[in-house]
C-alpha positions in Angstrom: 9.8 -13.6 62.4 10.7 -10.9 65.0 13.6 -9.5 65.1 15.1 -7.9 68.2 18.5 -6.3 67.5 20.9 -6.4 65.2 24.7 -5.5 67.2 27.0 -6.6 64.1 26.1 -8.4 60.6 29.2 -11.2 61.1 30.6 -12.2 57.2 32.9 -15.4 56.6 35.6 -13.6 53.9 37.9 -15.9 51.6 39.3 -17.1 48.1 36.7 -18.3 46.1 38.8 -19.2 43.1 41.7 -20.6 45.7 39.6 -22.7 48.3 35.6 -22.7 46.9 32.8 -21.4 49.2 32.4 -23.9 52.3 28.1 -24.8 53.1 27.2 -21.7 55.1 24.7 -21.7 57.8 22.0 -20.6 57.6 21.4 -17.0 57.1 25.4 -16.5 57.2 27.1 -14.4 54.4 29.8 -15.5 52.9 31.8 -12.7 50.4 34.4 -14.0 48.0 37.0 -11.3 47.7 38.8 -12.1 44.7 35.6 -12.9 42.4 33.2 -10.6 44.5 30.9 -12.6 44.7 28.6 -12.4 47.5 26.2 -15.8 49.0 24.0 -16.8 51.8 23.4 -20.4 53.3 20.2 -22.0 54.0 19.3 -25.7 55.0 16.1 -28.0 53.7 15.3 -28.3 58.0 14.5 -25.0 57.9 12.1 -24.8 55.0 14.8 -23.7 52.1 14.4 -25.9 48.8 18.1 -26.9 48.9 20.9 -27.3 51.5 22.9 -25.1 48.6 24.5 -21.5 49.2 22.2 -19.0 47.6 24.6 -16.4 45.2 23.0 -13.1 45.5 23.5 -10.9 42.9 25.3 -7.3 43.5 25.8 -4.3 41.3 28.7 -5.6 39.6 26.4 -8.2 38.0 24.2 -5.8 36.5 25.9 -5.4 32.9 26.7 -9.1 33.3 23.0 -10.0 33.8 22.6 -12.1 30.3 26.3 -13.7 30.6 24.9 -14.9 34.0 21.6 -16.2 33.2 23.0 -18.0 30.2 25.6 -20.1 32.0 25.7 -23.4 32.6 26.3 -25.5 36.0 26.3 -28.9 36.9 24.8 -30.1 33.3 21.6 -27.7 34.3 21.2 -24.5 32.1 20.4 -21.6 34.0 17.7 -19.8 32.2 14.4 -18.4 33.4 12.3 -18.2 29.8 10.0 -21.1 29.2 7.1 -20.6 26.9 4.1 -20.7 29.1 5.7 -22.7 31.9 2.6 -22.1 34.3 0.5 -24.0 31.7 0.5 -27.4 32.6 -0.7 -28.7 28.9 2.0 -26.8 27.0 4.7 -26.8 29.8 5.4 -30.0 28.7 6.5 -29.9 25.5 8.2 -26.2 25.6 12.1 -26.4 26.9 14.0 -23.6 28.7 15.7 -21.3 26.4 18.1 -18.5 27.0 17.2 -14.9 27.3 19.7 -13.5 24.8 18.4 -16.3 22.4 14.9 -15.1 23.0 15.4 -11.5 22.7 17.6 -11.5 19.5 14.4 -12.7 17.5 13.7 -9.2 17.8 15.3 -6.3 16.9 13.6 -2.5 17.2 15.9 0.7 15.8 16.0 1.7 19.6 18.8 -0.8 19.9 20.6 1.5 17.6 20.4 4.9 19.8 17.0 5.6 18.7 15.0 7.1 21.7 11.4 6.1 21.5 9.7 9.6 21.8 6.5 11.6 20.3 8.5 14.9 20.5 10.2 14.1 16.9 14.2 14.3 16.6 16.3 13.3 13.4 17.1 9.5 14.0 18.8 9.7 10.4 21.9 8.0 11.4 20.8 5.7 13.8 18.4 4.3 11.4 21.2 3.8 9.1 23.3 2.5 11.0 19.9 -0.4 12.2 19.9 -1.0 8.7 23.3 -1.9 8.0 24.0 -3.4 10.9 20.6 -5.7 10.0 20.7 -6.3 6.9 24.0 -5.2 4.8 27.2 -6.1 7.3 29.5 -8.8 6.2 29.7 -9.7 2.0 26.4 -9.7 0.5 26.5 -13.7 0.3 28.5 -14.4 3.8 26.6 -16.5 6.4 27.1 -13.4 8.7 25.1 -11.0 6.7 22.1 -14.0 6.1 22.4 -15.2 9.9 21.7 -11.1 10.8 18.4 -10.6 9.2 15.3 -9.8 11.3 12.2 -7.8 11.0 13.5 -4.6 12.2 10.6 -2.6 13.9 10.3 0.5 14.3 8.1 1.5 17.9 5.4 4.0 18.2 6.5 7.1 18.3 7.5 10.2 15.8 10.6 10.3 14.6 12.1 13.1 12.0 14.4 11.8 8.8 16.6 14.2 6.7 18.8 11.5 4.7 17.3 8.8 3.1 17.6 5.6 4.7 18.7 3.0 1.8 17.3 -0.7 2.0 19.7 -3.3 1.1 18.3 -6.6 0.0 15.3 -8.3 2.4 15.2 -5.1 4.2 11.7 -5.9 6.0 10.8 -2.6 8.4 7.4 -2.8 10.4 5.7 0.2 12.4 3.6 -0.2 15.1 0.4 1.2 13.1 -0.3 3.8 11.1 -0.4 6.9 12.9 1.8 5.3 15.8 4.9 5.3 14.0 4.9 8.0 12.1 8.2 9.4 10.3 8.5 12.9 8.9 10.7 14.0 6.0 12.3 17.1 6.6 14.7 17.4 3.5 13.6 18.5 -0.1 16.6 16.6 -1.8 16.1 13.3 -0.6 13.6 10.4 0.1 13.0 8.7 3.6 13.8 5.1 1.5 15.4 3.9 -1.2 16.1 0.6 -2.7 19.5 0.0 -3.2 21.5 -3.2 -4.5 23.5 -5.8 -2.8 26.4 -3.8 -3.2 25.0 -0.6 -1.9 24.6 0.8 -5.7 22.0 3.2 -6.4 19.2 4.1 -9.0 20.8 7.6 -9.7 24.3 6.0 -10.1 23.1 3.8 -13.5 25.5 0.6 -12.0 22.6 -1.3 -10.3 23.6 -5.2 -10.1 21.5 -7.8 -11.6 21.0 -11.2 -10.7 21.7 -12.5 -7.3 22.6 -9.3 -6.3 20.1 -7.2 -7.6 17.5 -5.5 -5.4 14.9 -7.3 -4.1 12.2 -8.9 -0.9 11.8 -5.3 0.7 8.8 -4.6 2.8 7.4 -1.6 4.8 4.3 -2.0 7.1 2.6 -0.4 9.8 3.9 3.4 9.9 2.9 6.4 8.5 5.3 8.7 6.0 5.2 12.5 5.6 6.5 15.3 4.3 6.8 18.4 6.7 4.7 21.2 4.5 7.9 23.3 4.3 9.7 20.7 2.9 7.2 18.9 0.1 9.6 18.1 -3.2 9.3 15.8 -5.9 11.2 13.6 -4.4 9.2 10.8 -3.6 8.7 9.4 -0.2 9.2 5.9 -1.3 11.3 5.4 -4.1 11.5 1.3 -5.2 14.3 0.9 -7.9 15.0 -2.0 -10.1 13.6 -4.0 -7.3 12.3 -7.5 -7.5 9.5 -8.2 -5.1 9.0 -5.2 -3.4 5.9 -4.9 -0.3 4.2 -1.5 1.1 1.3 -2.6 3.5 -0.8 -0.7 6.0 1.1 2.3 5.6 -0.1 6.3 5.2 1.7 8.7 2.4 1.1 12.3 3.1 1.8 15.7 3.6 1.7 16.4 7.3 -1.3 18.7 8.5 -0.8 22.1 8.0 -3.2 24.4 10.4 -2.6 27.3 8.7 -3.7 26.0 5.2 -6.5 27.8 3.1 -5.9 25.6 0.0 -9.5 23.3 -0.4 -9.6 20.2 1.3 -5.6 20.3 1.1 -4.5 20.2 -2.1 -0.5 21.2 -2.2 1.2 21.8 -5.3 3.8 19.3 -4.3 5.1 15.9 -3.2 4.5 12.3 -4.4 3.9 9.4 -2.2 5.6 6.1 -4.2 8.2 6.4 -7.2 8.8 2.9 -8.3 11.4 3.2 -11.6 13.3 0.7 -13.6 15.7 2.1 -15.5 14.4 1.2 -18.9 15.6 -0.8 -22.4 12.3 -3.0 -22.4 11.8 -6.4 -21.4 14.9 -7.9 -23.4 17.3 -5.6 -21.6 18.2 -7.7 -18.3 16.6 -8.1 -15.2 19.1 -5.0 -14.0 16.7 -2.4 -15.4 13.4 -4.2 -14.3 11.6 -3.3 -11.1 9.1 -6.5 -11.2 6.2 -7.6 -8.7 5.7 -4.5 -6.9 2.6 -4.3 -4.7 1.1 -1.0 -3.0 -2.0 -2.4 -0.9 -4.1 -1.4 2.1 -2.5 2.0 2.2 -3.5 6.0 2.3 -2.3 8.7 -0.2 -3.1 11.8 0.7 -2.8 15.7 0.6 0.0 14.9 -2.1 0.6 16.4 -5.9 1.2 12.4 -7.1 0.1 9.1 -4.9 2.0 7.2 -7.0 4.2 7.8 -9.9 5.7 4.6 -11.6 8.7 5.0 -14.5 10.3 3.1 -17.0 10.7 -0.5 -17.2 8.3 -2.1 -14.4 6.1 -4.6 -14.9 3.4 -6.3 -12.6 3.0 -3.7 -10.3 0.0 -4.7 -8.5 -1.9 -1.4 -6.6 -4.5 -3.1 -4.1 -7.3 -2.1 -1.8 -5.8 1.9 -1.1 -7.3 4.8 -0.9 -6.0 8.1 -2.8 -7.4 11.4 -1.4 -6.7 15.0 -2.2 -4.3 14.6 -4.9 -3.6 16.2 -8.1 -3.3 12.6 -9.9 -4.0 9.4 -8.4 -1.6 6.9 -10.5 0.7 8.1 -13.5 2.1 5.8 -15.8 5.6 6.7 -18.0 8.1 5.8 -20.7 11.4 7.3 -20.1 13.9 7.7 -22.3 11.8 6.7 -25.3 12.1 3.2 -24.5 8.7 0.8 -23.1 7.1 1.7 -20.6 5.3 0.2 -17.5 3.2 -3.2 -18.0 1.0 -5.1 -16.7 -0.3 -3.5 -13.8 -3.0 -4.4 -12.4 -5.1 -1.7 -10.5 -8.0 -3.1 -8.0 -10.3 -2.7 -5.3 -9.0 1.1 -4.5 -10.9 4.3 -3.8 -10.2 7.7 -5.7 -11.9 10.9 -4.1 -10.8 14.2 -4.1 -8.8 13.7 -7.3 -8.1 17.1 -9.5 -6.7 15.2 -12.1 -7.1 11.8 -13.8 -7.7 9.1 -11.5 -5.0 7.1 -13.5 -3.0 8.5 -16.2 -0.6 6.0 -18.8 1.3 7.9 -20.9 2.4 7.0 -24.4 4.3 4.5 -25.1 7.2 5.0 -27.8 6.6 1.9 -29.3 3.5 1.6 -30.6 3.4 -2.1 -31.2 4.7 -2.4 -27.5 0.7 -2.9 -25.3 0.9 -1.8 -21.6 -1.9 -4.5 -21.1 -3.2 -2.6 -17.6 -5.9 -3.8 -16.1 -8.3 -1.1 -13.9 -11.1 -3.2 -12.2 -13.4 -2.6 -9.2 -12.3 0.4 -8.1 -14.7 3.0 -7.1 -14.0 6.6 -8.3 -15.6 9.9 -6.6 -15.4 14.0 -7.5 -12.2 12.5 -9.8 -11.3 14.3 -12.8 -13.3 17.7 -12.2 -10.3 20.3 -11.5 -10.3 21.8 -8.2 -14.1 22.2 -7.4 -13.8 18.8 -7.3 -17.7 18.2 -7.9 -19.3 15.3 -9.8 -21.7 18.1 -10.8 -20.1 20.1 -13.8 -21.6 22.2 -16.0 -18.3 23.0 -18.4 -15.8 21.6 -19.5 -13.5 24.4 -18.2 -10.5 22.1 -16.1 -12.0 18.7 -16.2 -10.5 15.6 -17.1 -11.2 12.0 -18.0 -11.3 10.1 -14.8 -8.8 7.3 -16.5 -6.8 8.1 -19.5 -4.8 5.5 -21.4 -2.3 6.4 -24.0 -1.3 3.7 -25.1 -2.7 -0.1 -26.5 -3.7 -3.0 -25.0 -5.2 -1.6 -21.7 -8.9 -2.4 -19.9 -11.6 -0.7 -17.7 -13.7 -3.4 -16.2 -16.6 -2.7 -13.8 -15.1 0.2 -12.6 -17.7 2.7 -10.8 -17.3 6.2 -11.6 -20.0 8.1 -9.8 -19.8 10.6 -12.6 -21.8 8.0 -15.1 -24.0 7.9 -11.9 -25.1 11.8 -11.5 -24.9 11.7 -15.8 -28.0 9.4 -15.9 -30.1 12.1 -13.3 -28.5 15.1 -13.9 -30.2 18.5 -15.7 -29.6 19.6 -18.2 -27.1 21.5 -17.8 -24.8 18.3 -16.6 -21.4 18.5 -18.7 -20.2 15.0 -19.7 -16.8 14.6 -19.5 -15.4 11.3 -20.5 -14.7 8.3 -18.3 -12.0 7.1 -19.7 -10.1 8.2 -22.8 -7.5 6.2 -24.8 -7.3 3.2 -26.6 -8.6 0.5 -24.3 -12.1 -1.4 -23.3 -14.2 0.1 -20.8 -16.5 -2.9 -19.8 -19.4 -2.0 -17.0 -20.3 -5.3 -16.1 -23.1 -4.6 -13.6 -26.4 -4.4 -15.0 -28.8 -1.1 -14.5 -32.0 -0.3 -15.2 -34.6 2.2 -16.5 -38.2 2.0 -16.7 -39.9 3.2 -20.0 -43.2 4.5 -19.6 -45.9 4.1 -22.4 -46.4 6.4 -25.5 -43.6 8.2 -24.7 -39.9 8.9 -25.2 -37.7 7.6 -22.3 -34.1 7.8 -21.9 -32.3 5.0 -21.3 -28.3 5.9 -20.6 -26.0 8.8 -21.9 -22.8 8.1 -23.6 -19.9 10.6 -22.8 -18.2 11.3 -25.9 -14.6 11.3 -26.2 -13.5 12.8 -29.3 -12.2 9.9 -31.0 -14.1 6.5 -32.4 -15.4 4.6 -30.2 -17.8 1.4 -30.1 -20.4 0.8 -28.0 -22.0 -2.2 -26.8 -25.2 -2.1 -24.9 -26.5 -5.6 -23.7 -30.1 -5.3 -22.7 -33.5 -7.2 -21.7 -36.7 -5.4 -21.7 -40.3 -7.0 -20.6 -43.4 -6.4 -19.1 -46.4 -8.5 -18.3 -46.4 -9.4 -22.1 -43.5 -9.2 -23.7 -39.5 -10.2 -23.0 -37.0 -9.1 -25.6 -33.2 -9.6 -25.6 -30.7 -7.9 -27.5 -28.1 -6.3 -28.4 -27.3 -2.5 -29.4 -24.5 -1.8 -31.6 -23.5 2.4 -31.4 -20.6 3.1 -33.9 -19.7 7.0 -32.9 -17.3 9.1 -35.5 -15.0 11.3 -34.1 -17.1 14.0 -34.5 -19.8 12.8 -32.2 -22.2 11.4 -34.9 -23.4 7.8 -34.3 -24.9 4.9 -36.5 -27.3 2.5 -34.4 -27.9 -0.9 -34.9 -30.3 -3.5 -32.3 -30.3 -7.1 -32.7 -32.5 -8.9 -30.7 -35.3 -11.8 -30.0 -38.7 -11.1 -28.5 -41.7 -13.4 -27.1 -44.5 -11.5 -27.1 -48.6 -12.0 -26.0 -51.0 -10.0 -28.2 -55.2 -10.4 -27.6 -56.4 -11.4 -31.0 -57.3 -8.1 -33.3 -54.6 -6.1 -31.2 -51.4 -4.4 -32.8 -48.2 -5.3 -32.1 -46.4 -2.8 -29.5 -44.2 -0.5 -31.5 -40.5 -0.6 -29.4 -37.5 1.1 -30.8 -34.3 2.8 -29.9 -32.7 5.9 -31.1 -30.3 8.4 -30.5 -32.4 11.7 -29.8 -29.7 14.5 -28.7 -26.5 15.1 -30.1 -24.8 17.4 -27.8 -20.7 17.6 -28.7 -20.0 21.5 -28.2 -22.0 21.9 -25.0 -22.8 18.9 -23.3 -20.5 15.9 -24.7 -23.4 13.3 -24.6 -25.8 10.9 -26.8 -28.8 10.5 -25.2 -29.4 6.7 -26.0 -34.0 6.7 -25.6 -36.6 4.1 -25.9 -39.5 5.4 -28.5 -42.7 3.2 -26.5 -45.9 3.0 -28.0 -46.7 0.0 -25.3 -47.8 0.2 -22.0 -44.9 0.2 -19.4 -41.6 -2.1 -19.6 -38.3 -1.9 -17.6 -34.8 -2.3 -19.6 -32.2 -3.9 -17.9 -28.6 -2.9 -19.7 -25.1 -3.3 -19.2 -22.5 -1.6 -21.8 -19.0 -2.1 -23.1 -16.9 0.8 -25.0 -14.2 0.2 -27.2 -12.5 3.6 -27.7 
């Protein structure tokens, strides 16, 4: 359409709220001056869908933009969300919706103040006030405060916290991935969360609610948490209190980079990644001083003094599928207050390198009858346990540690793999055999390994670290070659001291040519090296021709 000249733009003015808006022509404005509203006319003979004014929308709509999308004329509701409305399959059965009904499913902290950035600035209050506004407005059992919950999210971006931000009840916070959302703690007298119950009572304050209103249903996903290095304390990143059903997924713990750091592969002196406490009086004390059903999984702990410290009464904390790096300890375990201590936990599936320390550490428990029952299994520890040289490879027992100690009854190893046991069984001899695990519990290695035991000679078979204490070994085994196959099992009872008594059961099927001897088979313990080397050297005396053993043990210390 050409257009030639424009002399003067001619506008039909009036009352819309007195008289209406009158059918236009086309192309002709018409401006209501009391509402100020502003329309055009059109007609179906010239193409237009309608023979309808057209309203078109002016600045003074703009903050009005949802109010005017959501309205309704003529029994028709103005709204311009449909789920996949250009796909004729699903169109059908999807219905128009409102856009301020849509976008309240979600909720991010930036509708709170927070400016998404990755040039960090304290977001303390904000986050706070997201929080509250999400999950603790209105009385803790009002429809208002049930109707208001959402996933809050929390985008990409980094973000610096200096007061902890407490979680009420179903607090559920989500990142946009680790290393995305990243938030830094730059206070040494706080955490960046902490549980807190219905009625906004703390850990520290010793008046935590119970029942209905007790803590409980918080999750954190997706984000990573650090400390600044200036600002590493003991107070933990994470603290979980007296909380029922409690979720970290996804998630990074660590002390943020520091370039100018000389300290081997960044071991700091401070920090811890997760406290979860419950307050303590044992299991018969009310569910107000229990933290129950806690579970840690998929997530990094690193460059910390503690991944994860867990107090008083909690029980079934479940620690999944993480990996703890460059700590001082990987897991501690502790009674306060003389009372029981944490139960039942059940540690699986994670990765321990770069561990000074104990891997996992349970502490005594002031009851002695009272059996922490936890349960280590499948998780794969490396350089754990050996001070800070952190080699597999030691030669003293200057700084080293068991890599799992357990202080108290009831607890089990099973088919945990300590790389240590590995480098024991082909090391010199100058290896130094530090325990695996220490305490009163059963270490069971449940996969089987094998050694080869040539003829007319003296083979070992598998050392056994000694631990200082009693312990009972159990070594499962099947030897054979082309003519024999013998089963059994070895029975090594080891005094405190390091001396052992040996006793092998077992059943053999054996070929012998007629006028040849029976092979001559036994096992013994040849080396007994407690001062210097903490081993028994468990050997196959063979007078045969070649056989392999196959073995798997079990220790009860």
């Amino acid at each position: 359409m050409a257009i030639v000249e424009i002399a003067r733009i001619q506008v039909r003015r009036g009352q819309e709220l007195q008289n209406g808006v009158p059918q236009l022509e086309p192309g002709e404005f018409g401006w209501a001056q009391d509402t100020e509203n502003l329309y055009i006319g059109k007609r179906i003979s010239e193409g237009a869908s309608s023979n309808e004014n057209t309203r078109i929308l002016t600045e003074n709509d703009i903050e009005n933009i949802f109010s005017i999308l959501n309205v309704t004329s003529t029994a028709t509701v103005i709204s311009p969300y449909k789920y996949r409305s250009e796909t004729p399959h699903i169109a059908s059965s999807s219905v128009p919706r409102f856009i301020q009904d849509k976008l309240d499913e979600d909720v991010s902290i930036c509708e709170f103040g927070v400016v998404q950035s990755f040039t960090a600035t304290d977001i303390s209050t904000e986050f706070q006030i997201g929080v509250n506004t999400i999950f603790y407005n209105s009385g803790w059992d009002s429809y208002e405060r049930k109707d208001s919950r959402r996933k809050l999210k929390i985008p990409a971006g980094h973000y610096y916290i200096s007061n902890a931000i407490e979680l009420p009840p179903y607090s559920f916070l989500e990142g946009e991935g680790e290393d995305l959302t990243k938030l830094t703690l730059v206070s040494t007298t706080t955490n960046i969360f902490r549980t807190i119950d219905a009625d906004g009572n703390t850990f520290e304050t010793g008046l935590m609610e119970s029942g209905v209103k007790r803590s409980r249903q918080i999750t954190i996903k997706g984000m990573t948490l650090e400390y600044d290095p200036t600002y590493a304390s003991n107070n933990a990143l994470i603290s979980i209190d007296n909380t029922l059903n409690a979720s970290i997924e996804d998630c990074i713990l660590r002390t943020a980079f520091n370039s100018t750091s000389t300290t081997t592969y960044g071991l700091v002196n401070a920090g811890i990644g997760i406290s979860i406490r419950g307050t303590g009086g044992g299991l018969g004390s009310g569910d107000v001083n229990l933290c129950e059903n806690v579970t840690i999984q998929n997530c990094k702990l690193d460059g910390l003094y503690i991944g994860i410290r867990t107090t008083g009464t909690v029980i079934r904390p479940t620690i999944e599928k993480n990996v703890f790096s460059n700590l001082n300890r990987g897991l501690e375990f502790y009674t306060i207050d003389s009372l029981p201590g944490p139960s039942n936990g059940i540690i699986k599936n994670n990765r321990f390198e770069n561990v000074v320390a104990e891997g996992i550490f349970v502490g005594e428990n002031s009851d002695n009858l009272y059996r922490t029952n936890h349960l280590s299994e499948n998780n794969f520890f490396i350089q754990t346990g050996n001070g800070v040289g952190l080699t597999d490879n030691i030669t003293s027992s200057t700084n080293t540690s068991p890599i799992i100690r357990f202080n108290s009854q009831g607890n089990k190893s099973i088919n945990d793999y300590f790389n240590r046991r590995s480098l024991a069984n082909k090391s010199s001899s100058t290896f130094y055999y530090a325990p695996l695990v220490k305490g009163i519990a059963l270490v069971s290695s449940v996969e089987i390994t094998s050694a080869t035991v040539v003829s007319s000679a003296t083979t070992s078979v598998t050392k056994i670290p000694l631990t200082g204490e009693n312990q009972f070994v159990s070594i499962m085994y099947q030897m054979f070659n082309g003519s024999l196959s013998r089963s059994g099992e070895i029975s090594l009872n080891i005094a405190n001291d390091g001396y052992p008594s040996l006793t092998d059961t077992y059943n053999y099927v054996e070929t012998i040519e007629e006028g040849a001897e029976s092979p001559e088979i036994y096992f013994e313990v040849s080396d007994i090296y407690k001062s210097s080397k903490n081993y028994l050297d468990l050997v196959c005396v063979n007078n045969s021709t070649q056989i392999t053993v196959e073995y798997s043990i079990n220790t009860l210390i």
